[in-house]
C-alpha positions in Angstrom: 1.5 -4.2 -41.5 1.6 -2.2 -38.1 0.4 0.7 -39.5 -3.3 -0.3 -40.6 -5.7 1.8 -39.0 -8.1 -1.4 -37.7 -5.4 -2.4 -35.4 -6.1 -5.7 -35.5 -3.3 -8.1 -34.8 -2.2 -11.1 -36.9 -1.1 -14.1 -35.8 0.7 -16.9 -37.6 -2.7 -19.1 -39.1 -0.7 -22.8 -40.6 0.4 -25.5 -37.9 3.7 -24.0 -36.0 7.1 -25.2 -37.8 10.3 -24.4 -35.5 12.3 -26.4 -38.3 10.7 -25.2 -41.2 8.0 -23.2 -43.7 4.9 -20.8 -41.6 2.4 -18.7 -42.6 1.4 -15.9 -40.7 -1.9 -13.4 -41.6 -3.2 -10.3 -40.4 -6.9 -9.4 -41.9 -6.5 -5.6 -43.0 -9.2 -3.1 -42.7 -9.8 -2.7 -46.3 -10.5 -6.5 -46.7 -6.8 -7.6 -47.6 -4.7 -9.8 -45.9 -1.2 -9.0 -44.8 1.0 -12.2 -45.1 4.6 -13.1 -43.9 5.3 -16.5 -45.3 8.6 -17.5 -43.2 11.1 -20.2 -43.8 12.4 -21.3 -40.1 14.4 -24.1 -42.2 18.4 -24.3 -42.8 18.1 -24.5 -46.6 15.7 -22.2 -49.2 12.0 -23.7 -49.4 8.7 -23.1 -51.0 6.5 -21.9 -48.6 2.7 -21.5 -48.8 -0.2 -19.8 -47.2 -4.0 -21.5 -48.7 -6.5 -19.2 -49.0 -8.4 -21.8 -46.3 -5.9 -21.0 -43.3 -6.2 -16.9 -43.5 -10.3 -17.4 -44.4 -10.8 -16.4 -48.1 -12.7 -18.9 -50.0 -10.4 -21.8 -52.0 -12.5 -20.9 -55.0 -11.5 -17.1 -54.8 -8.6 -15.3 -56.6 -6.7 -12.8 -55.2 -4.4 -10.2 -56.6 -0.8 -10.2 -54.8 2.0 -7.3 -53.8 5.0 -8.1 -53.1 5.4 -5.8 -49.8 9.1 -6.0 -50.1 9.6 -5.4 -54.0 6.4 -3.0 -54.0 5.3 -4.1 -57.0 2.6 -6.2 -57.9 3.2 -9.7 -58.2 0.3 -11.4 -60.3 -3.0 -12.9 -59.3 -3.4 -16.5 -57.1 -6.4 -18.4 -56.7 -6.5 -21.1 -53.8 -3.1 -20.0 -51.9 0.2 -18.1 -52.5 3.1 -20.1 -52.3 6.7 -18.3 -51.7 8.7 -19.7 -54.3 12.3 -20.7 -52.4 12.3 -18.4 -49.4 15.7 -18.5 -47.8 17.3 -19.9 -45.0 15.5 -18.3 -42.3 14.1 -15.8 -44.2 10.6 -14.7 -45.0 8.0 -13.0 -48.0 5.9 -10.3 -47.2 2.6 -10.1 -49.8 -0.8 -8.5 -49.5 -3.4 -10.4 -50.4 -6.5 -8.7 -52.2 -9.7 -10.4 -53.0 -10.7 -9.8 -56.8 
């Protein structure tokens, strides 16, 4: 995510969690969204990042990569949701509007 040439900096967009699940976004300059959804908790949880908090419509759908993987990882419409992120742990997606 550092390398995007915009430079913009992300910041984590849900309601801060020491104990638990947070999403944090960084708008890309192609349109994307770069997303770390991060579990702060002591056992694996579902985390999720609405398309509301990082500022895509709820109606939209959005294609998802798996940044870690590098491989694509389906479509999502609404939000993305990190199925049983470990113990302080984190995803990595980008989100692309269809």
């Amino acid at each position: 995510m550092s390398q995007d040439p915009g430079s913009l900096q992300g910041g984590r967009v849900s309601p801060s969690n020491p104990d638990g699940p947070e999403c944090w976004a960084k708008h890309m300059s192609d349109g994307s969204v770069a997303a770390v959804l991060v579990n702060r908790g002591l056992h694996p949880a579902d985390v999720t990042c609405t398309w509301e908090q990082i500022g895509f419509p709820a109606s939209t759908s959005a294609s998802v990569r798996d940044l870690w993987q590098q491989k694509d990882a389906g479509t999502a419409k609404g939000q993305f949701v990190a199925i049983q992120v470990g113990s302080h742990d984190c995803a990595a997606v980008r989100l692309t509007v269809q």
